[in-house]
N, C-alpha and C positions, 0 to 999 in steps of 0.2 A: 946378949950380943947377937946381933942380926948377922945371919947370913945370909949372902948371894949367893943367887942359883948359877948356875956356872953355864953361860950359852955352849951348845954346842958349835964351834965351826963349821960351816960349811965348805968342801973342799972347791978351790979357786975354775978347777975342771967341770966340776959339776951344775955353778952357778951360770957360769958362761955358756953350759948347754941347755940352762933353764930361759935365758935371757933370748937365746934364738930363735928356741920355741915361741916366746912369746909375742916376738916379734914378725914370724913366719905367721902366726893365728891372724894380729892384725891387719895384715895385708892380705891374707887369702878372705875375712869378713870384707876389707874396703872392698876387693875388685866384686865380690858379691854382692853385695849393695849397690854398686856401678851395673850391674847387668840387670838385675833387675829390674831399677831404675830404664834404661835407656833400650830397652827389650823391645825389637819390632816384629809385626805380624810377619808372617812370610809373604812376598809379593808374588801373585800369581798375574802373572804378565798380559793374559789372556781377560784377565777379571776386574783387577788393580791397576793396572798401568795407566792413571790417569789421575787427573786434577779436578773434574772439572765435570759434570751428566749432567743431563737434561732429556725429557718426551719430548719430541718432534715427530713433524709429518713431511715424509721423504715430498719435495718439490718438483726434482728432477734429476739427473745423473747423465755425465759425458761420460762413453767409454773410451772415446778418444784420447782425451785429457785428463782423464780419473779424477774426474771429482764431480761430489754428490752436494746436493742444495737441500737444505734440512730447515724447513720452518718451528721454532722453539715457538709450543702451543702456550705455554705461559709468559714466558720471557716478549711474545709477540716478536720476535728478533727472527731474519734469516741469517742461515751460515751458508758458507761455501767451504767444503773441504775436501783434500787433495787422501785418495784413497791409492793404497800399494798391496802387494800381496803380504807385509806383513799386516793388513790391518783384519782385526779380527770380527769378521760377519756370519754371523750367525741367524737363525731362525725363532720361532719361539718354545722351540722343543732343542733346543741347542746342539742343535746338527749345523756343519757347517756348510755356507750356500756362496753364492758369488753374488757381485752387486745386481748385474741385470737381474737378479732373481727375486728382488725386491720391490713389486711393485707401485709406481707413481700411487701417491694416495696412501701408503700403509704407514703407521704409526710404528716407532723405534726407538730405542734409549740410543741416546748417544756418549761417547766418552772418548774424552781428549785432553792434551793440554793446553793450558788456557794462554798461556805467554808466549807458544809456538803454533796455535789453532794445530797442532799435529791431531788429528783422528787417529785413536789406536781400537776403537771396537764401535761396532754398529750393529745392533741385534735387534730383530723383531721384538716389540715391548712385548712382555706376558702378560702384561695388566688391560691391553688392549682387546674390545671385542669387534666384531662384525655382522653384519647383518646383510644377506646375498639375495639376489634376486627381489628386491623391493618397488613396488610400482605403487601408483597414485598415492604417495609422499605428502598426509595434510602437513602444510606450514603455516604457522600461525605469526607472523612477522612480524606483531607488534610486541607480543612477549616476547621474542624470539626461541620459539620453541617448534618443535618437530614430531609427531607423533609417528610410531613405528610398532604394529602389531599391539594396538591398545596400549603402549607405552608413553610417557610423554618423555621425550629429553631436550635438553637448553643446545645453544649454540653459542657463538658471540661474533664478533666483528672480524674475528680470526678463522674461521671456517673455511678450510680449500676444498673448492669443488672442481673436477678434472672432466675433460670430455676427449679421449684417443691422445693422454696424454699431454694436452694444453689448458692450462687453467680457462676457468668461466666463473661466468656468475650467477648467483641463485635466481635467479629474473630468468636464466635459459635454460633450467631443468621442465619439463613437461610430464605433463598428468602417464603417455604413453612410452615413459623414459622405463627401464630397468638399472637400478642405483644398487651399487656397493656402498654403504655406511659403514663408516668407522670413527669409533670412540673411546673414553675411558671414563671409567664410571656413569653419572648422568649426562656428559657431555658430548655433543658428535664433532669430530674434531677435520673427517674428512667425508666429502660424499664424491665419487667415483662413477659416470655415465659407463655403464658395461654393453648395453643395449641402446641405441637412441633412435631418433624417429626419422620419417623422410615423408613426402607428399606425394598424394594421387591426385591426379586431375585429369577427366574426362573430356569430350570431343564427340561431334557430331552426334550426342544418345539423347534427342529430344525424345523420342517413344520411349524411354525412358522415366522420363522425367516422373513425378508423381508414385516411382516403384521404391522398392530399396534396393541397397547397394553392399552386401555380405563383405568382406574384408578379413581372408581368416575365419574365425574362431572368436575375435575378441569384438568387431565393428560391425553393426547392422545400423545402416542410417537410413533417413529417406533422400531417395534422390530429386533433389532442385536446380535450378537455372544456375550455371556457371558456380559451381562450388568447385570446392579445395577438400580432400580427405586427410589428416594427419594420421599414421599409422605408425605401430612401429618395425625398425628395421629387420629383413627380414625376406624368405619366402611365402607367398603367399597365394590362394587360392581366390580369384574375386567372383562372387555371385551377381548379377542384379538379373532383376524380379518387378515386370511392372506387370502383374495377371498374366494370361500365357506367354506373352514375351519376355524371353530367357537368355543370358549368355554369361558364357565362363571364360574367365582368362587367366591366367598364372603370370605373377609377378613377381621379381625379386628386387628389394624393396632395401639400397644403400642408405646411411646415415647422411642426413642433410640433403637428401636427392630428390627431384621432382620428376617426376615421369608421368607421363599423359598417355592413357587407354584411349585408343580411338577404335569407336563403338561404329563407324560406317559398314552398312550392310544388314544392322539391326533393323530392321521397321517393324511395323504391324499392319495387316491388312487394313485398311479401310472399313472392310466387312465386320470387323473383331472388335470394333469400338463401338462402344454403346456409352450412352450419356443420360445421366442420374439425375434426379431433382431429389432435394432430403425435405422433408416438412419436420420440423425438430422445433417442438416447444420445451423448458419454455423457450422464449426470445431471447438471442442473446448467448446463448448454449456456446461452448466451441465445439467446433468437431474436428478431427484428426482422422488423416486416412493414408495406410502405410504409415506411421508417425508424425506425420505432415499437418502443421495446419492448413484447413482449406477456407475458401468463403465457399457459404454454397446458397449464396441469394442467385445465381443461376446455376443450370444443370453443367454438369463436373462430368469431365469427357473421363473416362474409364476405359483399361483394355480389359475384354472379355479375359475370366478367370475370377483368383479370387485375391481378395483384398480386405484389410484390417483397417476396422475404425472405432472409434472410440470417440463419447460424446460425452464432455463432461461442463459441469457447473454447480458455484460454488452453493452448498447448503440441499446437491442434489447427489443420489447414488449415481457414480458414473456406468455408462453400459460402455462394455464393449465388447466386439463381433467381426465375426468372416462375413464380408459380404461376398457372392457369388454372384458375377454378370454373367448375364446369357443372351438368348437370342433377341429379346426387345428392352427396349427400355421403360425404368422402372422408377415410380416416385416411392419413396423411403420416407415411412413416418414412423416418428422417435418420437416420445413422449416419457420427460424424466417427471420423477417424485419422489419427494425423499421417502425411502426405502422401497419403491417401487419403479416399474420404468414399463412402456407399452412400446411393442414393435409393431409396426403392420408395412408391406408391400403393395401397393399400389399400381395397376397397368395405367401409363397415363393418357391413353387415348378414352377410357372409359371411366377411370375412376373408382374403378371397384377391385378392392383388395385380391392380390395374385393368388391365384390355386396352385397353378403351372409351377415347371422344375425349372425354369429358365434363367430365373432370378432368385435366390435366396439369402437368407440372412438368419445367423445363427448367433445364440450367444454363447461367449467364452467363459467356462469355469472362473470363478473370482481366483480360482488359488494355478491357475494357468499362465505360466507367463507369456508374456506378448512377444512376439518375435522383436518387436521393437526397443524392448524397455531396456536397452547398454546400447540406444543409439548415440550416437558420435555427438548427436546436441545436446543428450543430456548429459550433463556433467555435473550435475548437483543441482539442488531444490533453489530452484528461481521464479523471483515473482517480478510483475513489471512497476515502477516508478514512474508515474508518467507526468508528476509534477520537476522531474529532475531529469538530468542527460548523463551520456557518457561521451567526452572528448577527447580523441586520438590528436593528439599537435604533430610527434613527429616521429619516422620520419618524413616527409612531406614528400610527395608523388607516389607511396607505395601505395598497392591496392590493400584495403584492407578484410578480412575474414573474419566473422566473429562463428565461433563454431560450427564453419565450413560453409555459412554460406556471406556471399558476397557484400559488405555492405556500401562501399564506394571508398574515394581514392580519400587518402591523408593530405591534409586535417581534414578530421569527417566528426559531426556531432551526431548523435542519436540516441533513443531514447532510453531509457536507465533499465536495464534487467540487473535485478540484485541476483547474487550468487557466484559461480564459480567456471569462469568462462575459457575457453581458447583464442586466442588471436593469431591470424598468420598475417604476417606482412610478404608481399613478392612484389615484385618489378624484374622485368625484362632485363637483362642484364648484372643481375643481385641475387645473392641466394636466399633463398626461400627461409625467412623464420617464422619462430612461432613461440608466444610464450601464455602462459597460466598468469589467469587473473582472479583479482577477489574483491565483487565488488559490493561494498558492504551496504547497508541496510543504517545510512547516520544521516537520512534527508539529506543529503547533499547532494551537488554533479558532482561526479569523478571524471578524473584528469588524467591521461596516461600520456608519458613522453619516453616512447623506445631509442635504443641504440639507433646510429645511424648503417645502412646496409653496408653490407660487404659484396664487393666488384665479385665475381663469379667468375673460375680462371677456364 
């Protein structure tokens, strides 16, 4: 006979306090699994308040109106947005700063919402670099690239370039410019005029003419017929030097400004001039004096003192030397050879080579530099074209400059120097420009068409 095990009961009190429990467990897992699930970061208002970032390059800023113009470096997009004292600006060390402390040209994250364009933060990017104080800036325009202390970096179509605050364009940065650059990564995304240039122009300094013309520290030119000096802005000391005749003047030297030194009361005695004949084989030689080319198939008026020349051609050692004029005048023979070179002085009423202290001529150490060599025309290794030209079209009545000296009014054609030029355009009533050229070495004429002038207030 089988028996049953006999269940024990459970008391009715005890079951009902099993049953709450287990229904209190179930409910305290779901709301756990709810939180978890739907758990959000903590929002830091200052950091997160926003929808919506992007790198841009500040444009411009009303304090009036509070709002900042932000060019989106990838998006190619401009914004306008309305800035308050809640909006959070900062630096790139994350201190906090005010807008005007931001300047035109610097690169920033931006962060906003995108359905309200509300701007809640603006901070100097950390990802951004800089580079101060940068002068003669190669650009390479067909790549579009930029090189910057042996570095190369790209650009694109989107590049802001500023001058005092108003946008420009790469066609008006100059070789005598001082540029803030700014970028990220290999990119320049803004370039910044911190320094820009202004114009000398001289009056009444014929005695002059044929010396050089000191400019600061940075410009030694020679001085010629109705030139234009581009310098840049600034204080400045000016030298000129034609042999004993000397004169100094100080200058302070605005952005975009033309000022005219007038040189009357300079002369040179009559007595002081002496006049040179060169005998320079072989044929064909150039010669240069003070930096200057000369012709010297007749005798070359000289002011008594000393002066630098240089005679060179191709497949010859070039010579170069102090000539010292003195009491008579004297024929100069030069005689180049490759690796060698013959000087001799000459009395020209007699023909027979100087003994006298009156005229001399020395030559200058090869590893000496020339008082000339950062003159204002040279701007890079150029040769001449003379199967091809160069054509200025517009714009039409300015006078035109090609590295300072005068070449006549627009449209002007002339003859092709390959390399790395200056151009100033001026007219009477227009302000004074000037920009960098490049002109290449592809057998072709080149064709340049500038902006047209601006009225002068």
């Amino acid at each position: 006979m089988n028996q049953r095990r006999k269940r024990k009961k459970i008391p009715l009190g005890l079951l009902a306090l099993i049953i709450m429990c287990l229904l209190c467990s179930c409910q305290t897992n779901k709301n756990s699994s709810y939180k978890s699930a739907t758990k959000q970061p903590t929002i830091n208002k200052t950091e997160n308040n926003y929808d919506t970032t992007f790198i841009g390059v500040i444009k411009d800023y009303d304090e009036n109106k509070k709002n900042v113009t932000v060019y989106d470096i990838n998006g190619k997009m401009e914004y306008v947005f309305d800035y308050n004292g809640g909006t959070d600006i900062k630096d790139e060390y994350d201190a906090v700063i005010t807008m005007p402390q931001i300047e035109i040209g610097e690169i920033v994250d931006v962060f906003y919402y995108e359905a309200s364009q509300k701007l809640t933060a603006l901070n100097i990017s950390k990802d951004a670099w800089t580079y101060n104080k940068v002068g003669n800036l190669v650009t390479d325009k067909t790549a579009q690239r930029m090189k910057i202390s042996e570095r190369n970096f790209r650009y694109d179509e989107g590049l802001l370039l500023f001058s005092e605050g108003e946008p420009i364009d790469l066609i008006d940065l100059h070789a005598k410019d001082e540029l803030m650059i700014k970028g990220v990564g290999s990119r320049i995304c803004s370039i910044v005029v911190t320094t820009g240039h202004g114009y000398i122009r001289l009056s009444n300094y014929s005695d002059f003419v044929g010396g050089t013309i000191e400019v600061g520290y940075g410009i030694i030119t020679p001085i010629i017929d109705d030139m234009l000096i581009v310098a840049r802005e600034g204080e400045y000391k000016v030298l000129l030097e034609n042999g004993e005749l000397v004169a100094k003047k100080n200058v302070k030297l605005k952005r975009n400004e033309e000022i005219t030194l007038d040189m009357t009361g300079y002369k040179m005695p009559e007595d002081r001039i002496g006049y040179v004949r060169f005998d320079i084989e072989p044929y064909g030689a150039d010669l240069y004096i003070n930096g200057a080319s000369v012709d010297y198939a007749d005798p070359i008026k000289l002011n008594y003192g000393e002066h630098t020349i240089q005679v060179t051609m191709t497949g010859y050692n070039d010579f170069n030397g102090t000539l010292t004029i003195g009491e008579s005048t004297p024929t100069i023979s030069i005689r180049l050879a490759a690796g060698t070179y013959d000087v001799k002085s000459e009395d020209s009423s007699t023909g027979q080579t100087k003994t006298s202290n009156d005229t001399t001529i020395e030559e200058e150490d090869e590893d000496k530099t020339s008082k000339t060599s950062d003159s204002e025309n040279t701007t890079g290794t150029t040769s001449i074209d003379k199967e091809h030209s160069i054509t200025v079209e517009s714009p039409a009545g300015a006078s035109l400059y090609l590295n300072g000296k005068r070449m006549g009014t627009v449209p002007i054609t002339f003859t092709k120097e390959i390399g790395t030029h200056i151009i100033v355009l001026s007219e009477s009533g227009f302000v004074t420009k000037s920009y960098s050229v490049e002109v290449l070495d592809d057998g072709e004429n080149a064709v340049f068409n500038f902006p047209d002038m601006i009225t002068s207030q």
